[in-house]
C-alpha positions, 0 to 999 in steps of 0.5 A: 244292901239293895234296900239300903241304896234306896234309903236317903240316910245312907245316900250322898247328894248324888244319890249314890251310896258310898259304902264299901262294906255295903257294897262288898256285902252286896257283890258277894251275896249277888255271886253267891246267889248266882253261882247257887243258881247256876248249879241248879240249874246245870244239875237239874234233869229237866230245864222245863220244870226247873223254869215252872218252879216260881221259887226259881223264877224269883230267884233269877229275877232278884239276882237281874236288877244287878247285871242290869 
């Protein structure tokens, strides 16, 4: 979904998209990720490996541009 609002077929003439499949589809997959990452991170033993991990450091960079 967050590919698509880049997209000019899908933008209206303010640039927004006006989809609300797309738009539904995005927040349940944003709260979906967030809660996976929140899980995470509450559950593992160590914070200062889990933040080495690269693949947790793009998740939570992925899932930022939203709450930004």
């Amino acid at each position: 979904a967050m590919c698509v609002h880049s997209m000019s077929e899908f933008q209206n003439e303010d640039g927004e998209v006006d989809d609300p499949v797309l738009e539904g589809v995005e927040i349940a997959c944003i709260a979906w990720f967030t809660g996976e990452l929140a899980i995470r991170l509450v559950a593992t033993p160590c914070q200062k490996k889990f933040w080495k991990n690269p693949l947790n450091i793009i998740d939570f960079v992925s899932i930022i541009p939203f709450y930004a």
